[in-house]
N, CA and C of each residue as an Amber inpcrd file, in Angstrom:
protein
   192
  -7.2020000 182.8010000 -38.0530000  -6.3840000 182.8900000 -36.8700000
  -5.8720000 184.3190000 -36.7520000  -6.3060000 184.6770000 -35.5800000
  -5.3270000 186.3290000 -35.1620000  -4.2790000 186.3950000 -34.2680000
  -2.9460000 186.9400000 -34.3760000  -2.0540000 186.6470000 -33.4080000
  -2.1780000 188.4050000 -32.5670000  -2.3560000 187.7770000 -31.2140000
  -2.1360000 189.2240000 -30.3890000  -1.0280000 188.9510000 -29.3890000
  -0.2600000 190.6570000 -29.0400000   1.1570000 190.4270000 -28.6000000
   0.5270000 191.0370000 -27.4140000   1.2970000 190.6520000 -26.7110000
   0.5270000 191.9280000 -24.8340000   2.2800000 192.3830000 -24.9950000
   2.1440000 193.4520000 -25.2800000   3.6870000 194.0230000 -25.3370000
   4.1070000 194.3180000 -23.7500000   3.3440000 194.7860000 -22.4630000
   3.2130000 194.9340000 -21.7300000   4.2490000 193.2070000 -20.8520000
   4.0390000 192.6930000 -21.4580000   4.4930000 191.3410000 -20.7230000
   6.1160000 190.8140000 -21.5020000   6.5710000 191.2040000 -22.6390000
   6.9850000 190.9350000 -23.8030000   8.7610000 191.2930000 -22.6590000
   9.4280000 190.5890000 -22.9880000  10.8630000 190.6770000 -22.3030000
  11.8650000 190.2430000 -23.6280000  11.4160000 190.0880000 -24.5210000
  12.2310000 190.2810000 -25.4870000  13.1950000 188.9310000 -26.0440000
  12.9550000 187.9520000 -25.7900000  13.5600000 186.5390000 -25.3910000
  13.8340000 186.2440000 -27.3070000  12.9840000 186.4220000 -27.9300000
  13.3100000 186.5820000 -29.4640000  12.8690000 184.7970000 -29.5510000
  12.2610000 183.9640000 -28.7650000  11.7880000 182.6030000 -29.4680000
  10.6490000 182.6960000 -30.2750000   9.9340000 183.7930000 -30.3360000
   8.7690000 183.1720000 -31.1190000   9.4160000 183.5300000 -32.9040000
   9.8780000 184.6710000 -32.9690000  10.4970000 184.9650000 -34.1980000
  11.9340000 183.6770000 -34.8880000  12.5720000 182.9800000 -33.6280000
  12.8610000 181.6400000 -34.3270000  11.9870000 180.4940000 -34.8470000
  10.8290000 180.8530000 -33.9950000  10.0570000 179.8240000 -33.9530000
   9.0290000 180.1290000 -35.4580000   8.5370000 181.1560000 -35.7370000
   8.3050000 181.5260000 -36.9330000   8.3960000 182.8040000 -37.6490000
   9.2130000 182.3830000 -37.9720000  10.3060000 184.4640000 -38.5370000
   9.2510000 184.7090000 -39.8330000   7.9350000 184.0640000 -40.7680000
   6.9560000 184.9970000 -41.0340000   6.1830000 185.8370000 -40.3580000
   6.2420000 185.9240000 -39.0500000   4.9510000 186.2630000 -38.1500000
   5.5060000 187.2700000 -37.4230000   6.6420000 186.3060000 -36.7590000
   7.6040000 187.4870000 -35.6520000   8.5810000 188.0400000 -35.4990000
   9.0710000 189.4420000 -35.2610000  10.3100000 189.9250000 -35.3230000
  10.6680000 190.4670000 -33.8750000  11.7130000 191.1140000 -34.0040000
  12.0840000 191.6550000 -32.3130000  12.4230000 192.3970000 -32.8710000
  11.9730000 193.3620000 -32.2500000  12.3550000 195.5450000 -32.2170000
  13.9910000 195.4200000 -31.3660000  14.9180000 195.2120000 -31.5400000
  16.0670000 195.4430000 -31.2890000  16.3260000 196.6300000 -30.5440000
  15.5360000 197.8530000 -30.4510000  15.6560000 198.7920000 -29.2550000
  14.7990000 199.2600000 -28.6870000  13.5330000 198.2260000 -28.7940000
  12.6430000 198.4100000 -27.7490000  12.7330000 197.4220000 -26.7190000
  13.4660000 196.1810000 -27.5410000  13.1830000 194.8390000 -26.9780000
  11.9830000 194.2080000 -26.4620000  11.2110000 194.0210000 -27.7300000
   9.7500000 193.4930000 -28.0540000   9.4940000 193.2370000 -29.2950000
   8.5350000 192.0310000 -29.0010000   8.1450000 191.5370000 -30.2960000
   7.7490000 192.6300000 -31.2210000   7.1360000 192.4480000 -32.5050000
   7.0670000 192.8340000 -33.4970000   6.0910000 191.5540000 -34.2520000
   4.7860000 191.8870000 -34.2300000   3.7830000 190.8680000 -35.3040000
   3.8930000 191.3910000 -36.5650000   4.3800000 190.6720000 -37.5410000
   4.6500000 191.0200000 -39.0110000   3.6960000 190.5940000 -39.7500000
   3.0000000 189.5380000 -39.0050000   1.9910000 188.9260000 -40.1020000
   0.5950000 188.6210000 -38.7660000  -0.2060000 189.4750000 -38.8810000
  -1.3410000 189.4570000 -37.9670000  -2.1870000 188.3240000 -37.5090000
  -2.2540000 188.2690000 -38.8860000  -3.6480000 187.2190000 -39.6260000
  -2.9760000 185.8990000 -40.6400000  -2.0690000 184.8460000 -39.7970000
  -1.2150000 184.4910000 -40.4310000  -2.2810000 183.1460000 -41.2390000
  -2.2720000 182.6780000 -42.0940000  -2.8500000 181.8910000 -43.0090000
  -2.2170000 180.5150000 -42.3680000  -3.1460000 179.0650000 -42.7870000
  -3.5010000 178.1620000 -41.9760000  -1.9730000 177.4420000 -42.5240000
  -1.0910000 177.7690000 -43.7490000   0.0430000 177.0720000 -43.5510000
   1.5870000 177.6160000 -42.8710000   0.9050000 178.7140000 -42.2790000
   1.8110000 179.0270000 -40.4120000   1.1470000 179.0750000 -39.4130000
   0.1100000 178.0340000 -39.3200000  -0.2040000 177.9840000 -38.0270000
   0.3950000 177.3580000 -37.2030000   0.8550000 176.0750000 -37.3980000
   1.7750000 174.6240000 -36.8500000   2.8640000 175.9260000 -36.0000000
   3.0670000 176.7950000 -36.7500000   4.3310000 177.1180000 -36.4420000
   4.4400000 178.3000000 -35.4370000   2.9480000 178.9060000 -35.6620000
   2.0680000 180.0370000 -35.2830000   2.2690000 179.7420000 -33.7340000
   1.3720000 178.5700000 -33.6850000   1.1510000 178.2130000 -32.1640000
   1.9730000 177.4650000 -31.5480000   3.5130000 177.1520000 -32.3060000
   4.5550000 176.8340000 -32.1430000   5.1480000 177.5760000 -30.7310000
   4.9900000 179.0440000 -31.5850000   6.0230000 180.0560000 -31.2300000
   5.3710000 180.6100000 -30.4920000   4.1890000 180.5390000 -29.5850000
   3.4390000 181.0670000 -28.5550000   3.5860000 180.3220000 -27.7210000
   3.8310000 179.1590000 -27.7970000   4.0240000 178.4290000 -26.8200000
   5.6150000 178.2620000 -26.4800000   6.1230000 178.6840000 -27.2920000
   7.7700000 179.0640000 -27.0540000   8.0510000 180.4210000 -25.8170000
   6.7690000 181.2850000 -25.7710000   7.5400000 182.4480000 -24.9390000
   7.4400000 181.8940000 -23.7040000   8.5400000 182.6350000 -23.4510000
   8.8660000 182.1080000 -21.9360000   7.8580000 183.1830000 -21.0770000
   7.5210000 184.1060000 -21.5720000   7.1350000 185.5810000 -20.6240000
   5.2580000 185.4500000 -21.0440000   4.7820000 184.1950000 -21.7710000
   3.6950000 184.1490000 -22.1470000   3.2480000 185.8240000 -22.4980000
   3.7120000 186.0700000 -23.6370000   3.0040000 187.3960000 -24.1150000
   2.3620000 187.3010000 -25.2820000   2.0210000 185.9360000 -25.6820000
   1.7650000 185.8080000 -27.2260000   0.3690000 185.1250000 -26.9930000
  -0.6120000 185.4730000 -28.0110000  -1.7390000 184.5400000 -27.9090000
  -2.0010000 184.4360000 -29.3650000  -3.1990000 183.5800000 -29.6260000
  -3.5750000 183.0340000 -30.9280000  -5.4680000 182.5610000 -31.1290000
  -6.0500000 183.4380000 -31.4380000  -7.3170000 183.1620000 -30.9530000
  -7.7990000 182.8810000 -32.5160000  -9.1980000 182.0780000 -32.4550000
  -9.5770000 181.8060000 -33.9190000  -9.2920000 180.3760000 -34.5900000
């Protein structure tokens, strides 16, 4: 699984990093995500595609 961010779309809402704080963080003065873990392994995925489906601004995808 690869997680890609479209930073371009990204408004800073900070759910996917509740949704799984291995993967995602928020840049606090860019106000944008932050992928911490790219290539997250199959026991954060549940949580993976959790938190993509959490953004409100759909900037998150999950291909693989």
């Amino acid at each position: 699984m690869k997680v890609i961010a479209h930073l371009d779309k990204c408004r800073g809402y900070g759910s996917c990093m509740l949704e799984a704080p291995a993967v995602f963080d928020l840049d606090e003065d860019e106000n944008r995500v932050v992928v911490l873990n790219g290539e997250p392994g199959d026991e954060l995925r549940a949580r993976t595609e959790r938190a993509v489906r959490s953004c409100p601004a759909r900037a998150l995808e999950v291909t693989g």
